[in-house]
C-alpha positions as CSV (number, residue, x, y, z in Angstrom):
1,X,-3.9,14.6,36.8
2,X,-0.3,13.7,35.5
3,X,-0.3,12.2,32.1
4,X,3.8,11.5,32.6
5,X,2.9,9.4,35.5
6,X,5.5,8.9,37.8
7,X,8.5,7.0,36.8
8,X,7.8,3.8,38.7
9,X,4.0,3.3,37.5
10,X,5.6,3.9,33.9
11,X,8.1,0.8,34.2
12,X,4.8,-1.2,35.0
13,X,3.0,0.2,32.4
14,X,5.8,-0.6,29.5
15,X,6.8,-4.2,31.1
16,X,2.3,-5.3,31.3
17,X,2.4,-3.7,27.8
18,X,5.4,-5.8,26.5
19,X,4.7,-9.2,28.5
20,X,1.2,-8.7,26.2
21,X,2.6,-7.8,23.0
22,X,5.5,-10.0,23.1
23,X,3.0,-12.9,23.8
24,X,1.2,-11.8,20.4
25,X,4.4,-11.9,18.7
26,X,6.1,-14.7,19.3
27,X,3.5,-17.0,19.4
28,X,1.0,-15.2,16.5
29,X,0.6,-18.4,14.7
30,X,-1.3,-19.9,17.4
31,X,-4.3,-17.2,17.6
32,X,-7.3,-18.0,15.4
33,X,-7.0,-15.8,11.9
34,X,-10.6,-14.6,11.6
35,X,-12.3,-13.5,14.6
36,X,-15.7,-14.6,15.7
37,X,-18.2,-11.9,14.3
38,X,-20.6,-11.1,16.7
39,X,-21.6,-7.0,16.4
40,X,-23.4,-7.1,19.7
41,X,-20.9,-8.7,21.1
42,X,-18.1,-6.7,20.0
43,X,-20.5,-3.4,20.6
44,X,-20.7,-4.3,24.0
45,X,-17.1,-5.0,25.0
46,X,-16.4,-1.6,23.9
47,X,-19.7,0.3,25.0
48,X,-19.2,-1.7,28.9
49,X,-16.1,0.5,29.6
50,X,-16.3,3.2,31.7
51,X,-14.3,6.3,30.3
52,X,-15.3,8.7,33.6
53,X,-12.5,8.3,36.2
54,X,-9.7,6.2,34.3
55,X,-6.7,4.9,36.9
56,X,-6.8,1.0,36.5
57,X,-4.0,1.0,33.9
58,X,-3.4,-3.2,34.0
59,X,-7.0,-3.5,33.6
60,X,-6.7,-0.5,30.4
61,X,-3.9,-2.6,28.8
62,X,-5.3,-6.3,28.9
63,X,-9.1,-4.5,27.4
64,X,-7.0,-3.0,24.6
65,X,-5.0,-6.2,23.9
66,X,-7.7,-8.5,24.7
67,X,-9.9,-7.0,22.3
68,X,-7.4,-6.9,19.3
69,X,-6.4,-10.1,19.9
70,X,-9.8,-12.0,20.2
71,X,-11.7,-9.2,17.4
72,X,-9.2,-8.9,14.9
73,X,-8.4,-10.5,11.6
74,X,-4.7,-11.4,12.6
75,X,-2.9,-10.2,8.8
76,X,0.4,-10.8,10.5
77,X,-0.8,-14.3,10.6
78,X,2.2,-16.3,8.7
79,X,-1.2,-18.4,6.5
80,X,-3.1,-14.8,6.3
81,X,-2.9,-15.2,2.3
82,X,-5.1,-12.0,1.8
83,X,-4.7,-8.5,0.8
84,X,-1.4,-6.6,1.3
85,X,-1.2,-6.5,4.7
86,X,2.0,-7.9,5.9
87,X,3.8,-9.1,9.5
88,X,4.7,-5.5,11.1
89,X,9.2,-6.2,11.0
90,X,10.7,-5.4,14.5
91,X,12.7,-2.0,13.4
92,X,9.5,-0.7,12.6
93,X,7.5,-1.5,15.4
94,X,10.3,0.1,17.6
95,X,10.3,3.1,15.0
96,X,6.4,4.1,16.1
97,X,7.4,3.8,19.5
98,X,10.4,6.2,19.3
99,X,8.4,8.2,17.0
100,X,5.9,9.0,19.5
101,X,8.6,9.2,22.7
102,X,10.3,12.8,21.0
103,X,7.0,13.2,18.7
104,X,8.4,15.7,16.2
105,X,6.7,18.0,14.5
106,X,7.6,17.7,10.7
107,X,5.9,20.8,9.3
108,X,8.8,23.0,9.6
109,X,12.9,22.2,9.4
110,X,13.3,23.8,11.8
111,X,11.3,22.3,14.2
112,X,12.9,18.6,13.6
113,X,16.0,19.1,10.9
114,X,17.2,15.5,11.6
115,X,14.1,14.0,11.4
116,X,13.3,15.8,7.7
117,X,16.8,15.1,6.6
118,X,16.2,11.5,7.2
119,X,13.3,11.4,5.7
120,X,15.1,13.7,2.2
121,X,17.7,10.5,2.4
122,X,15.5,7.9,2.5
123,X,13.6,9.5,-0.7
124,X,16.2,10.2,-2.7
125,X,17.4,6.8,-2.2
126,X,13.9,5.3,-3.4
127,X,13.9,7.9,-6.7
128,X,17.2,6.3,-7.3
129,X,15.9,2.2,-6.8
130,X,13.5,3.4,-9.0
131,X,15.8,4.7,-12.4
132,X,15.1,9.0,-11.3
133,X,18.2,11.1,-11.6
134,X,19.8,12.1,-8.1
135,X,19.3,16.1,-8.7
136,X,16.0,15.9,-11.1
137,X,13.7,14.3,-8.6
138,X,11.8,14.7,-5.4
139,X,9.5,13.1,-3.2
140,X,7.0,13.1,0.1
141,X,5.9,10.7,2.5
142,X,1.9,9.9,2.6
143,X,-0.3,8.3,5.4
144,X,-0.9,6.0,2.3
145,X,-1.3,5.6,-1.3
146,X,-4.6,7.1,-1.7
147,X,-2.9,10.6,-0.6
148,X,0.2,9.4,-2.5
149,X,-2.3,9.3,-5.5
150,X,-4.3,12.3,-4.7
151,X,-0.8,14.2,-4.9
152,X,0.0,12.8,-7.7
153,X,-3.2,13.9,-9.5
154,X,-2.8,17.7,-8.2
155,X,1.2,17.3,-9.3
156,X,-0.2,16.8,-12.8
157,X,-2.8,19.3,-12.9
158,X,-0.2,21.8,-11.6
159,X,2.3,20.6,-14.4
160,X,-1.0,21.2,-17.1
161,X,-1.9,24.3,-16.2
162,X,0.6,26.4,-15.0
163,X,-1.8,28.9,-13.0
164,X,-4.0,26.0,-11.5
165,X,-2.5,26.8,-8.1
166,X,-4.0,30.1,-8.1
167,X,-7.0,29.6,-10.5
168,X,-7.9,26.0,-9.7
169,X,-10.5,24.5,-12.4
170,X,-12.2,27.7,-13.1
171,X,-9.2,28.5,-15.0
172,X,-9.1,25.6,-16.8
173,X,-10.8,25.7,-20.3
174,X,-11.1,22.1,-21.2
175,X,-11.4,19.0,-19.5
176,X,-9.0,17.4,-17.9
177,X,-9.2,13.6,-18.7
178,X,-7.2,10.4,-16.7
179,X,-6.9,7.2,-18.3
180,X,-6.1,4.2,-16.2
181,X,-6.4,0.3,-16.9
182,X,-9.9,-1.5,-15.7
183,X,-7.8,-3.2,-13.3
184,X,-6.5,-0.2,-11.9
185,X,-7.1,0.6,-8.0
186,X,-10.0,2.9,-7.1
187,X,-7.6,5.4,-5.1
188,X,-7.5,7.1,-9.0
189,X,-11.2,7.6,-9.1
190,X,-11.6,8.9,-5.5
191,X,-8.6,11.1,-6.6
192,X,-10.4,12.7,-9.2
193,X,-13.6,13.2,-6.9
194,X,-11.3,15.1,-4.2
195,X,-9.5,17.0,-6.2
196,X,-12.8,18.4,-7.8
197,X,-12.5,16.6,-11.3
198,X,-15.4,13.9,-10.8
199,X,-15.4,10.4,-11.3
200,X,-16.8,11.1,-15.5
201,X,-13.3,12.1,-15.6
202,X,-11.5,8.9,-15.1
203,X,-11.8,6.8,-18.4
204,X,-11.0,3.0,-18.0
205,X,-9.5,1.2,-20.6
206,X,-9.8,-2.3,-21.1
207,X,-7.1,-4.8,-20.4
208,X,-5.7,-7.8,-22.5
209,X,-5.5,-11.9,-22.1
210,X,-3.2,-11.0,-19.2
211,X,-4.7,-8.6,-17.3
212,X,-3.0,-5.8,-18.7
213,X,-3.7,-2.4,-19.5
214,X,-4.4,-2.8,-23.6
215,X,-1.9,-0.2,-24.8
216,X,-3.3,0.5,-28.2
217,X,-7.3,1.2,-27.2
218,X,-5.0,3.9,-24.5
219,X,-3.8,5.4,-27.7
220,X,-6.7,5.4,-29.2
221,X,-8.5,7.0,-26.4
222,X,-6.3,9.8,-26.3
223,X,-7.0,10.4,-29.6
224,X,-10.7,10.4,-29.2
225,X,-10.3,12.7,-26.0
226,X,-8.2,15.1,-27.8
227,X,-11.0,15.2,-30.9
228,X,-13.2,15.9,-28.6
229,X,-11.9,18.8,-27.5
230,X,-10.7,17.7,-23.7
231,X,-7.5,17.7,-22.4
232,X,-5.5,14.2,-21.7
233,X,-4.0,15.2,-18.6
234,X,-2.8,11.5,-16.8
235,X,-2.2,7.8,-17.4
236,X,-1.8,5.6,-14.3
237,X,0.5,2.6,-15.3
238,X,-0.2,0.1,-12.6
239,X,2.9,-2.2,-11.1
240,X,1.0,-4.9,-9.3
241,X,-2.8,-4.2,-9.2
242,X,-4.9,-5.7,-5.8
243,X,-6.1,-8.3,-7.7
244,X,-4.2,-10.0,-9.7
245,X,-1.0,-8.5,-9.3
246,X,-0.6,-7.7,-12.7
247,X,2.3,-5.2,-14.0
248,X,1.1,-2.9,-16.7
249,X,3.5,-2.9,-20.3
250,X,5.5,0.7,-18.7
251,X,7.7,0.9,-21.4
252,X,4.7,1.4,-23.7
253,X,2.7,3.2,-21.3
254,X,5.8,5.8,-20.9
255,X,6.4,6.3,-25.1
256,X,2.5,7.0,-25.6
257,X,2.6,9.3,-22.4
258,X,5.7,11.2,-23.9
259,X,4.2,11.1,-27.4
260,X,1.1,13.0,-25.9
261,X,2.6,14.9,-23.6
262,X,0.3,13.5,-20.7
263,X,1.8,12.9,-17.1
264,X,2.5,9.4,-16.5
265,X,2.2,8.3,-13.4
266,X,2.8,4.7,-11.8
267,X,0.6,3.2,-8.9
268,X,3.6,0.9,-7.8
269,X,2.1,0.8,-4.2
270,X,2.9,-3.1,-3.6
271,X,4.7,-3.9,-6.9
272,X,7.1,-1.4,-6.3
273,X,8.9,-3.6,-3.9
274,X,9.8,-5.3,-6.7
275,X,13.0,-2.8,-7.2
276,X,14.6,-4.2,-3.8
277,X,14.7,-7.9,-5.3
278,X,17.8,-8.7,-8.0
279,X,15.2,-11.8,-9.2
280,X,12.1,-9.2,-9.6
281,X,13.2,-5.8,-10.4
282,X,13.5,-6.5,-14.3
283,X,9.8,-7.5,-13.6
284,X,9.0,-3.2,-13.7
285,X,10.9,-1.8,-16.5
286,X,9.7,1.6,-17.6
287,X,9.1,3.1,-14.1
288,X,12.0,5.0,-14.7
289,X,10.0,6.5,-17.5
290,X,7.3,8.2,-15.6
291,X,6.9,11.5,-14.3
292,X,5.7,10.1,-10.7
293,X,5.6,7.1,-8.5
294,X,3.5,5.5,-5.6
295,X,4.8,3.5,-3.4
296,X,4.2,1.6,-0.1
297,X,6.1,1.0,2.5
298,X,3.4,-0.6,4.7
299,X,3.4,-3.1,1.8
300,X,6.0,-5.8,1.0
301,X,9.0,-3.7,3.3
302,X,6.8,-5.1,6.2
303,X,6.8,-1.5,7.8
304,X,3.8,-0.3,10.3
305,X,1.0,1.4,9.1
306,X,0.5,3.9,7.2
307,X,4.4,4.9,5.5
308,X,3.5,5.5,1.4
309,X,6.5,7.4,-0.7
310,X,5.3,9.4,-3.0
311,X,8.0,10.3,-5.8
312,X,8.7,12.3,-8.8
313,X,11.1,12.9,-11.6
314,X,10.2,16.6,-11.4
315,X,12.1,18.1,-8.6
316,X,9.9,21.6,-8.6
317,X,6.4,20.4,-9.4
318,X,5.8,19.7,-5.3
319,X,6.7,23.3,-4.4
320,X,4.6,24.7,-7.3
321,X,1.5,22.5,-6.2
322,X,1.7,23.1,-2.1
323,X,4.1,25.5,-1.0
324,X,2.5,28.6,0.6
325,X,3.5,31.8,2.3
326,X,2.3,32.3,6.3
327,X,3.0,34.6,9.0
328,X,2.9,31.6,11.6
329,X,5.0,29.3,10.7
330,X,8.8,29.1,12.3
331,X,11.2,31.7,10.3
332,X,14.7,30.6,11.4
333,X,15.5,28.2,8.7
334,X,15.2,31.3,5.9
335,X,17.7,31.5,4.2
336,X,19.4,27.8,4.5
337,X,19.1,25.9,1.1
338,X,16.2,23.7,3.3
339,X,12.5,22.4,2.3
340,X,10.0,23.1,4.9
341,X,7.8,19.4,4.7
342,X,4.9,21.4,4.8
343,X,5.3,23.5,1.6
344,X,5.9,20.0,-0.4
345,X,3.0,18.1,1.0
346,X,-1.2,17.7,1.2
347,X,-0.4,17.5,5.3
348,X,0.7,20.0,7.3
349,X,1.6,18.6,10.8
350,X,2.7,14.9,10.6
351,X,4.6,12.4,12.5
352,X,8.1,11.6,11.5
353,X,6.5,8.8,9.3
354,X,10.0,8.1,7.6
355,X,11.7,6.9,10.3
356,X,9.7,3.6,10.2
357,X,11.1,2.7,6.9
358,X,15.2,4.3,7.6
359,X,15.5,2.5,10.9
360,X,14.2,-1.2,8.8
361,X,17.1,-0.2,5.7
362,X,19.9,0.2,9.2
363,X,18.6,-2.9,11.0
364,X,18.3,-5.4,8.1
365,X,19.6,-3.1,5.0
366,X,18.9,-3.2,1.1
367,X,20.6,-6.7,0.9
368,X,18.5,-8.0,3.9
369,X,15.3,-6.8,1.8
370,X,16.4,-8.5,-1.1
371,X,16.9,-12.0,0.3
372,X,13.3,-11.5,1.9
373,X,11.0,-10.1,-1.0
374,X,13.2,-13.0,-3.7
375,X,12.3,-15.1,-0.6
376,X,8.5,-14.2,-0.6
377,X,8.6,-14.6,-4.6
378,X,9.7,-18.0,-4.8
379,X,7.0,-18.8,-1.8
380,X,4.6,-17.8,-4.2
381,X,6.0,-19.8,-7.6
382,X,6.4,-22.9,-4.5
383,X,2.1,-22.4,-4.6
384,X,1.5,-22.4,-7.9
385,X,3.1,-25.7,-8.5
386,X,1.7,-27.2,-5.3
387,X,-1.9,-26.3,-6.6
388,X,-1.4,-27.2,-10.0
389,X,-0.1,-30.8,-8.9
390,X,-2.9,-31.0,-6.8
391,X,-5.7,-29.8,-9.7
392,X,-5.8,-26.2,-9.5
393,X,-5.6,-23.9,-12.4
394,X,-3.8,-20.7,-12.2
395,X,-5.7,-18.2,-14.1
396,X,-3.2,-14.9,-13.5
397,X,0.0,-14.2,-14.8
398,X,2.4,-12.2,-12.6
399,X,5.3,-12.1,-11.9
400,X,4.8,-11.1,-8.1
401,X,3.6,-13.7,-5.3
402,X,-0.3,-13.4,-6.2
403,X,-2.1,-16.5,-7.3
404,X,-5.6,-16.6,-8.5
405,X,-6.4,-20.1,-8.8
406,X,-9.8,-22.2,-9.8
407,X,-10.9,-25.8,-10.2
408,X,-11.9,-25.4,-13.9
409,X,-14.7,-28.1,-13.3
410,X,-16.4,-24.9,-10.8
411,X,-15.8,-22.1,-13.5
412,X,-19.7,-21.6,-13.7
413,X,-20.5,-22.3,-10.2
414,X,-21.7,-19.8,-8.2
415,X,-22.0,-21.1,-4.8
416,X,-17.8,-23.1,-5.1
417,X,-15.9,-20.4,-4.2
418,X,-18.4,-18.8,-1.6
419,X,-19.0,-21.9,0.5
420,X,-15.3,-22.9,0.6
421,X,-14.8,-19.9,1.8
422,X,-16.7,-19.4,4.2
423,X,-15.6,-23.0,5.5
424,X,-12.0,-21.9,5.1
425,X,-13.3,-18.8,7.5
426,X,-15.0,-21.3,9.9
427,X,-11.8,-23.1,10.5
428,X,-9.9,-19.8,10.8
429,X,-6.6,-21.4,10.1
430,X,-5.9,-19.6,7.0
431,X,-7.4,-16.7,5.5
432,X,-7.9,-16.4,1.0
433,X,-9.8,-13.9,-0.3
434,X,-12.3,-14.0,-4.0
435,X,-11.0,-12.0,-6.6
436,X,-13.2,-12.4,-10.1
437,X,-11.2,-12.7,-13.3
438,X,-12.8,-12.8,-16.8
439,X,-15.7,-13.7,-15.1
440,X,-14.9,-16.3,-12.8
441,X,-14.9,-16.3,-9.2
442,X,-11.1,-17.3,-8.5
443,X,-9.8,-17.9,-5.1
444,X,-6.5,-15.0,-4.2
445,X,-3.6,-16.2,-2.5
446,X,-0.9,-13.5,-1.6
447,X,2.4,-14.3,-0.1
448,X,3.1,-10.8,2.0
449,X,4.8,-12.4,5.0
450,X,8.2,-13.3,5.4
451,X,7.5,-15.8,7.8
452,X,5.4,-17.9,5.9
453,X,7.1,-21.4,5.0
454,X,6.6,-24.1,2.5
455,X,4.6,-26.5,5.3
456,X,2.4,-23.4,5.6
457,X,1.5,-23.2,1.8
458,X,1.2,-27.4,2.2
459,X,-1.4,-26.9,4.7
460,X,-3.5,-24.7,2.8
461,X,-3.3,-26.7,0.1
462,X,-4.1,-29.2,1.9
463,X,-7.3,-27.5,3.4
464,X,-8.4,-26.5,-0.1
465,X,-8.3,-30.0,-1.0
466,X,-10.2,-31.7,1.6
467,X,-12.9,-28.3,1.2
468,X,-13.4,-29.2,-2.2
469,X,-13.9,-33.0,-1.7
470,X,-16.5,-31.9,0.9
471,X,-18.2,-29.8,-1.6
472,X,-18.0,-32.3,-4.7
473,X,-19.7,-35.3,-1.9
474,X,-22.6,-33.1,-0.7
């Protein structure tokens, strides 16, 4: 069995695999958005295939695309108006396949120096978007912003207690407490579970008229935690939460975080693309304050999945939290002022992850992002208008291309948002998602993809409307 193949059953293999994915991607706005949802169905397609013998490599490819094309929720759809999951750009797509041509192994420096230089650039010039110093901060790349988060909570628990990394939490006298904003995504509280704190020890305050962490009950929890003999050992300052992409008050969040000496740490994982855009990066003032960032890449830089940064403003707590001595690992970088990726990182070996996000900044560069995530933000200012000429309330208040919008006359309707949008699903010509705000059922729009126009918001306007006429005549 040669997995090379030879080098003429290759050239057919790359041109059937391109003629197929370059049919997905030029003409993407033509598939149907939500697939038809049969489980037996879909069960069987994969279950029919016989994995014994292998050989038919045309009849391999067109299964694989065939079935991602026809059972697949197309996010790359220019009216997918869902959850953060943006149009893959072009650099990146190349980037996995490079990535997986020389496959190097990022554990040691050795092993792949250009590769973990690149990715030391690309970090250092994210801590620097983001207000760190140049020589007082560090970073990692993550599969995503859960691990991004995870590390985040083990950075702070390492910065608390000084022999945690030996000791773990049976060395640790008093509880360790994290505060985050109601709002707040759920990566914190699996966070805690994994890292052996427990979900008890996630305390979530309440937010204000807009969504946002309320500053003073923070304060005031601290307080309570500290008179009752725990220890405050986080607050997570969110900068665009899933829902309602609202940005927490930083600058606050940072002075009570100082005042208490408690880490602060910022989930910036799709806000945080704000820092790229000369019309939005006022919008997250006080991320320079914190002690740590997330961010995604996979988000609003339209890169692949998974490429999360993970960043700090303390350029020795990654060492002190995963570095570790072996006898295995390559020796012939000692010496060299080098960091081995492994000793800074919850993953050992990895993909060259980074590459995905410094091949996007040489193709289109930080000017090109820019003009497309100011683009993407007036998209979504372009929506609110159009729904509020046509009768829709806006009920968030962000400054980032999420809209959570209502017919007010629906507010205590149950069965409005759910049967439009299951219609909407029907159609599959756009996809919307239900997010609940104060109580209400609001419909979620998110503009995440650069190639969505004006006519595209029009037409799902336009479908909204003639949904709700339907609905208000039955």
């Amino acid at each position: 069995m040669k997995f090379d193949l030879n080098k003429k059953h290759r050239k057919k293999v790359f041109e059937r695999v391109m003629e197929k994915l370059e049919c997905f991607y030029n003409n993407t706005q033509n598939f149907s958005i939500t697939p038809s949802i049969d489980v037996q169905e879909i069960k069987e397609f994969v279950n029919n295939q016989d994995l014994k013998s292998g050989g038919n490599y045309n009849a391999a490819i067109d299964h694989v695309t065939t079935g991602l094309e026809k059972y697949s929720v197309h996010t790359s759809h220019p009216k997918y108006f869902g959850l953060f999951n943006p149009r893959s750009n072009y650099a990146g797509i190349i980037s996995d396949l490079i990535s997986a041509y020389y496959n190097p192994q990022l554990a040691a420096w050795s092993h792949a120096p250009f590769a973990a230089e690149v990715e030391a650039k690309v970090v250092k010039e994210f801590a620097i978007k983001f207000g760190y110093s140049q020589l007082d901060s560090d970073g990692v790349f993550a599969t995503g912003g859960n691990e991004a988060n995870q590390t985040a909570v083990l950075c702070a628990l390492n910065n608390k207690y000084p022999n945690y990394a030996c000791d773990g939490l049976f060395g640790v006298t008093k509880r360790p407490i994290i505060f985050c904003s109601e709002e707040a995504h759920h990566s914190v509280h699996k966070a805690a579970k994994t890292a052996g704190l427990g979900y008890e020890c996630v305390i979530s305050i309440p937010v204000d008229d807009k969504l946002k962490l309320e500053t003073k009950l923070l304060e005031k929890e601290i307080q309570a935690v500290i008179a009752a003999g725990h220890d405050p050992l986080m607050v997570v300052g969110t900068a665009g939460t899933t829902g309602a992409g609202t940005i927490d008050d930083l600058v606050r969040i940072g002075e009570i975080s100082k005042m208490y000496n408690i880490w602060f740490h910022v989930d910036a994982a799709y806000g945080g693309g704000a820092i790229l855009s000369t019309k939005l990066k006022k919008k997250i003032k006080g991320i320079e304050l914190s002690n740590s960032i997330t961010f995604d890449a996979h988000k609003w830089m339209s890169i692949p999945m998974g490429a999360s940064i993970f960043l700090t403003s303390n350029p020795h707590i990654l060492t002190q939290t995963f570095s570790i001595s072996t006898e295995y690992m390559p020796k012939d970088a000692d010496g060299l002022e080098i960091v081995d990726p492994f000793s800074h990182s919850i993953q050992w070996s990895r993909r060259f992850v980074g590459l995905k996000v410094y091949l996007s900044l040489l193709f289109y560069g930080w000017d090109g992002y820019d003009q497309v995530i100011s683009n993407q933000s007036v998209m979504g200012d372009l929506l609110r208008q159009k729904l509020i000429n046509n009768g829709w309330s806006i009920m968030n208040n962000s400054a980032l291309p999420v809209v959570c919008f209502m017919d007010e006359k629906y507010s205590s309707d149950i069965n409005f948002t759910k049967v439009i949008l299951e219609r909407v699903y029907q159609k599959s010509q756009s996809w919307i998602s239900v997010y609940p705000i104060k109580n209400v059922n609001t419909f979620r729009a998110c503009i995440s993809n650069y190639n969505t126009t004006e006519d595209d918001l029009d037409k799902l306007v336009c479908e909204l409307n003639l949904e709700r006429k339907y609905y208000s005549d039955e």
